[in-house]
C-alpha positions as CSV (number, residue, x, y, z in Angstrom):
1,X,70.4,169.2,144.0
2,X,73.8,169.6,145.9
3,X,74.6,172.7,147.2
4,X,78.3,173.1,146.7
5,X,79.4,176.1,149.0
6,X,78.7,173.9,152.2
7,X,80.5,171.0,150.6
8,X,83.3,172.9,149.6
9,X,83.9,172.7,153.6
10,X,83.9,169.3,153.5
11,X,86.5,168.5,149.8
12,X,88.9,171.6,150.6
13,X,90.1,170.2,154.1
14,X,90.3,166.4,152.6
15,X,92.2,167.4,149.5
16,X,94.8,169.2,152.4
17,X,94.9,166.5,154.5
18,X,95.6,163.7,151.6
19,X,97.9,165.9,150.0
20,X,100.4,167.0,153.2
21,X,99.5,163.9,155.4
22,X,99.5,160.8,152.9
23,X,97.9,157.9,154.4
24,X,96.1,159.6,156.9
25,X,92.4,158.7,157.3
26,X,89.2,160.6,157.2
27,X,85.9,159.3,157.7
28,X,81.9,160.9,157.2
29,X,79.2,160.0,159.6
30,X,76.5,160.7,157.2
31,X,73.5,159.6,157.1
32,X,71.2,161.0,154.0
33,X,71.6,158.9,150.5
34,X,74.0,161.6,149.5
35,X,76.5,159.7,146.8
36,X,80.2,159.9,146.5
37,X,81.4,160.9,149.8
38,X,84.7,158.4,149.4
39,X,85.1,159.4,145.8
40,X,87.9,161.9,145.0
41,X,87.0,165.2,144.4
42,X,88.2,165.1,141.1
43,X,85.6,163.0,139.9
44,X,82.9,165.0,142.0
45,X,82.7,163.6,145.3
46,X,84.3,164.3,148.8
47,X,87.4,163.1,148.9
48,X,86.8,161.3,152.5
49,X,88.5,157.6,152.6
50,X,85.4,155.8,154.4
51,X,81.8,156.8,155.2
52,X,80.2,155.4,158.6
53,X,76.9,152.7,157.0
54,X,74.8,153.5,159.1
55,X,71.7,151.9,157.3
56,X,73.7,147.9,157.6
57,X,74.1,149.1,161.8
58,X,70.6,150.0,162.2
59,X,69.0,146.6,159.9
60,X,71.3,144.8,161.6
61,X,70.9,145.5,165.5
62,X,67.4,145.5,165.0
63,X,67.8,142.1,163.9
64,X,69.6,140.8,166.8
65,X,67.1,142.2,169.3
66,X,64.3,140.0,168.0
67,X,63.6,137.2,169.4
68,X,65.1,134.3,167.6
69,X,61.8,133.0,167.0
70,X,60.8,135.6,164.7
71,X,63.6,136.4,163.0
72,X,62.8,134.0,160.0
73,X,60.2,137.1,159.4
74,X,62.9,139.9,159.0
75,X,66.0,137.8,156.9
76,X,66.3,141.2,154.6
77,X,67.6,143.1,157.5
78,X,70.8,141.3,157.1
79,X,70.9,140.5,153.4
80,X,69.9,144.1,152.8
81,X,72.9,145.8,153.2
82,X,74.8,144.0,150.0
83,X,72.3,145.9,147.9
84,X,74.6,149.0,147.9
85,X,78.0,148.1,149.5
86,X,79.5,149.3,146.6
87,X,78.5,152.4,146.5
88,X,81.0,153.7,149.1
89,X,84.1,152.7,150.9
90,X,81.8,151.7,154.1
91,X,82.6,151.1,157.8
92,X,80.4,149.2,160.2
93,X,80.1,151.2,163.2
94,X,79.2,150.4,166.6
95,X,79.7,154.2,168.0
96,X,79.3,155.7,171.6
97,X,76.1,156.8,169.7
98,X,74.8,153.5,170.2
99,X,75.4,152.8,173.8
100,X,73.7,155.6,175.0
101,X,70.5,157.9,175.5
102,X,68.3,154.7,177.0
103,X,69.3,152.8,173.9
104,X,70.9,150.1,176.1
105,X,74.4,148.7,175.6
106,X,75.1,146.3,172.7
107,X,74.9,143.4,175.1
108,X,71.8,144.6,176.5
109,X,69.9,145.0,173.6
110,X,70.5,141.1,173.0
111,X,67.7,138.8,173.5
112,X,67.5,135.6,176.4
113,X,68.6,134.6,179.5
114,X,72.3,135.6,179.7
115,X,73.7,132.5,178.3
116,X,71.6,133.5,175.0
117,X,72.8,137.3,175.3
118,X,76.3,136.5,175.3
119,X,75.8,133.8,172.6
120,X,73.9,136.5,170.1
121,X,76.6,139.0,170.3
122,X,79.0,136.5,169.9
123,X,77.3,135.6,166.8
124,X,76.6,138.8,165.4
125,X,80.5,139.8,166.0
126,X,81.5,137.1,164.3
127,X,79.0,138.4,161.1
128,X,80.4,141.7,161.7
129,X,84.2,140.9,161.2
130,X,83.6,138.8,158.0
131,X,80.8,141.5,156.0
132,X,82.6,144.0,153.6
133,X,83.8,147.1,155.4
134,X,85.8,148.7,157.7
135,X,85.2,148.1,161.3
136,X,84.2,150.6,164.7
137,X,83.8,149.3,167.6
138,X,83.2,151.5,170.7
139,X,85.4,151.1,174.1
140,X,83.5,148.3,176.3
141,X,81.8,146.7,174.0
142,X,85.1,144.5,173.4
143,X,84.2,142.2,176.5
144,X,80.2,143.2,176.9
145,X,80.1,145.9,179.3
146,X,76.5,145.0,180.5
147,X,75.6,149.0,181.2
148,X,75.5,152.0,178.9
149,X,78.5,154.6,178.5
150,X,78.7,157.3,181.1
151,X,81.1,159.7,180.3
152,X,81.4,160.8,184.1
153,X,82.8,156.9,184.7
154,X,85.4,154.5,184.0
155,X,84.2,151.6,182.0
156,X,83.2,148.6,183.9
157,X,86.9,147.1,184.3
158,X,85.3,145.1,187.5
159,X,83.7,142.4,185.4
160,X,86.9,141.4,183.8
161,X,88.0,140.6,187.4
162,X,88.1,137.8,189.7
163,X,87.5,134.0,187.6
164,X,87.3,133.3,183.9
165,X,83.9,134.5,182.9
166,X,81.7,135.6,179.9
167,X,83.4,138.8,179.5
168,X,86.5,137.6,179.5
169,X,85.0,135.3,176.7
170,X,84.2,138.1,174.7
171,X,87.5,139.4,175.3
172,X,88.9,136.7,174.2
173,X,87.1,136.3,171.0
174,X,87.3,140.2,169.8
175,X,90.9,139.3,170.1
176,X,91.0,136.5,167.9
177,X,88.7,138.0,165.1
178,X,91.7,141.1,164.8
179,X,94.1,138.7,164.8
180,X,92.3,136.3,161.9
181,X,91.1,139.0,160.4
182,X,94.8,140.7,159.7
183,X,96.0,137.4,158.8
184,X,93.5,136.1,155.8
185,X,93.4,138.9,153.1
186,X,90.1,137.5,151.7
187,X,88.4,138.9,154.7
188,X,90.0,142.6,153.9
189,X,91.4,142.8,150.6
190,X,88.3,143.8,148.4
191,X,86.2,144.9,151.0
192,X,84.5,147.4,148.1
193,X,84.9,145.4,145.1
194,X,81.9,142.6,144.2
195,X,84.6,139.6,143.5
196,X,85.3,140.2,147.1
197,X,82.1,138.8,148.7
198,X,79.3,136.1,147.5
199,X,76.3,134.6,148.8
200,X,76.6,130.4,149.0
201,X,72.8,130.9,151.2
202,X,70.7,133.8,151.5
203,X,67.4,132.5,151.3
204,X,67.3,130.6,154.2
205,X,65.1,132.6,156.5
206,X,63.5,129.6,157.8
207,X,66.4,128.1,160.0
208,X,67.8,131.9,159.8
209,X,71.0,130.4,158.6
210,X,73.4,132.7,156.1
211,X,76.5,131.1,154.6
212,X,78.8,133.9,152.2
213,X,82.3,133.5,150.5
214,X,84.9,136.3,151.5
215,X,87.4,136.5,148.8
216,X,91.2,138.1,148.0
217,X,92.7,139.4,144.4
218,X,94.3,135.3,144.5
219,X,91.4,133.7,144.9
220,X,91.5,132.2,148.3
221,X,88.2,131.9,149.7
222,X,87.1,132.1,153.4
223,X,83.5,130.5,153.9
224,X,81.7,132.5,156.5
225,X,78.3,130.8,157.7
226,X,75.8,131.8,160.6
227,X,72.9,130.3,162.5
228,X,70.9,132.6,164.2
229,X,68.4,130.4,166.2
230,X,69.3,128.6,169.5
231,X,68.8,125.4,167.5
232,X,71.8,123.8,166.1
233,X,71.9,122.4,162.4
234,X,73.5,119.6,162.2
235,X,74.3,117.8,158.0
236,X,73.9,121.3,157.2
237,X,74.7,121.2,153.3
238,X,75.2,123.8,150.8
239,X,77.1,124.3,148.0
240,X,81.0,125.2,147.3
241,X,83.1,126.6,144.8
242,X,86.4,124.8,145.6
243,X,86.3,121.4,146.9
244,X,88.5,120.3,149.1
245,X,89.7,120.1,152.5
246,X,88.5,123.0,155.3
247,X,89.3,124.0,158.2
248,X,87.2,125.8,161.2
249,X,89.4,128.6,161.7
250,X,87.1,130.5,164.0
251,X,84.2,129.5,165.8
252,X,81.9,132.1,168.0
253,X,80.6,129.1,170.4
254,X,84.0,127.8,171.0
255,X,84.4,126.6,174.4
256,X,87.1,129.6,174.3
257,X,84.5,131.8,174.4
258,X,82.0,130.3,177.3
259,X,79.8,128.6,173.9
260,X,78.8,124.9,174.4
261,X,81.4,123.7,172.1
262,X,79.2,122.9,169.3
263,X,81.3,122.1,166.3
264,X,82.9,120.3,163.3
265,X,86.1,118.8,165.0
266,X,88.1,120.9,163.2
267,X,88.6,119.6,159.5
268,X,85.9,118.6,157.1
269,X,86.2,117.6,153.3
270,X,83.8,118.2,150.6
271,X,81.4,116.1,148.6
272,X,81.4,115.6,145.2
273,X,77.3,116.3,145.7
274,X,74.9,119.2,143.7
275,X,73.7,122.0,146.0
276,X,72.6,125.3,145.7
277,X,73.4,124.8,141.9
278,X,77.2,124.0,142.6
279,X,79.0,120.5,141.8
280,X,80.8,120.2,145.4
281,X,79.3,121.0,148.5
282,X,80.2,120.9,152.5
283,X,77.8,119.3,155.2
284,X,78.3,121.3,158.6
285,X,77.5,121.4,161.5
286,X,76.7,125.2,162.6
287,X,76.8,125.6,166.2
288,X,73.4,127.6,168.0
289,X,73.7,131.2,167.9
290,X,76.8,131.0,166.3
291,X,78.7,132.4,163.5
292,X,81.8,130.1,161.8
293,X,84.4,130.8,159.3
294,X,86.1,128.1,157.2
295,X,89.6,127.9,155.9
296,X,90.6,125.5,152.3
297,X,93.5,123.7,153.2
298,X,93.7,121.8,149.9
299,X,92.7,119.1,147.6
């Protein structure tokens, strides 16, 4: 039962703020089931523009800390979250709350010798900027600081020093998924509608491969396709909606970013071959730890 004295706390100062401040932006960090805090208050809810999903940030980094091995074992974690996206206007954060308190930074938590770290958070960025929702992402963990937040210190500017490194890879990389991401509408547009997003694979849990279509109110479609195991996957085939001619627009294990380069040259065409109950399908391949996106060009 909602107890609406408390909450009148909550829809008074929102109804203010959208009312002398239009376009200003008010988000929840909530974390009960409690439903419609991003509705308007005239319709019952709380008026706030985006509520913090904290369920899809606590599936998913517990995820990424397995072992790649046994990942195949916990696939739900990152299908999970699609279950309810709708159900709010989300954002994924990656908050101080998650960097400190012995819960190790983002980097940290990943699992492997550093070359694997820096390739799974790579990887699960690159997931991260194409799933529906708004995004957080707390200062340092836009080039890997390797060490929690202390509030009584500067971040660690040192490692960003000195010769092109990993960091600076990551660097690099969070920089190009803004800039991509403000550019193609399909991976922004309908972040909370369902013709915004759909699965091409999601039952892979074998090769812990996922392969979804971001989508914008035209139609234009950006495929977005992971590989979470060190093992690339080469004549990787799966089924399209629009054939044609695509282009890697982004690729986590770019040489760009200190990856090994793994990749499909650039352009690849479709087949006028059945999968995954579609006419036309693409054969990739998806680079090791490694998250792609995919452009159509044309016919």
């Amino acid at each position: 039962m909602k107890t609406w004295k408390p909450l009148s706390f909550c829809v008074i100062p929102t109804a203010l703020l959208a009312s002398r401040v239009p376009g200003a932006v008010s988000m929840a960090e909530e974390s009960t089931d409690f439903s419609g805090v991003t509705r308007p208050p005239e319709t019952g809810g709380l008026g706030f523009w985006y509520k913090w999903n904290l369920g899809w940030m606590h599936d998913t980094l517990d995820y990424m800390k397995l072992d790649p091995v046994y990942r195949q074992y916990h696939h739900d974690k990152l299908t999970f979250g699609m279950l309810y996206n709708h159900t709010e206007n989300f954002v994924l954060p990656l908050s101080h709350d998650e960097v400190v308190h012995g819960k190790k930074s983002i980097l940290d938590r990943m699992p492997g010798d550093a070359w694997q770290k820096f390739a799974n958070l790579r990887a699960y960025y690159g997931w991260m900027w194409a799933f529906p929702g708004k995004k957080l992402l707390f200062m340092g963990n836009e080039f890997a600081q390797g060490r929690e937040w202390n509030h009584d210190a500067s971040l660690d500017w040192h490692l960003l020093e000195g010769g092109d490194n990993w960091h600076h890879g990551v660097q690099r990389l969070v920089r190009d998924l803004n800039h991509t991401y403000r550019h193609h509408k399909a991976l922004h547009e309908l972040d909370f509608d369902a013709y915004g997003f759909e699965w091409l694979v999601v039952d892979d849990n074998e090769r812990s491969v996922l392969i979804f279509v971001r989508r914008d109110k035209a139609g234009n479609e950006i495929i977005v396709a992971s590989n979470f195991t060190p093992v690339p996957r080469h004549d990787y085939r799966f089924g399209i909606n629009q054939p044609g001619r695509w282009r890697e627009i982004l690729n986590t294990d770019s040489m760009h970013y200190h990856g090994s380069n793994t990749g499909n040259g650039g352009v690849v065409h479709s087949d006028e071959i059945e999968s995954h109950g579609r006419q036309h399908s693409l054969s990739l391949t998806l680079p090791p730890l490694a998250t792609i996106w995919l452009m159509r060009e044309g016919e």
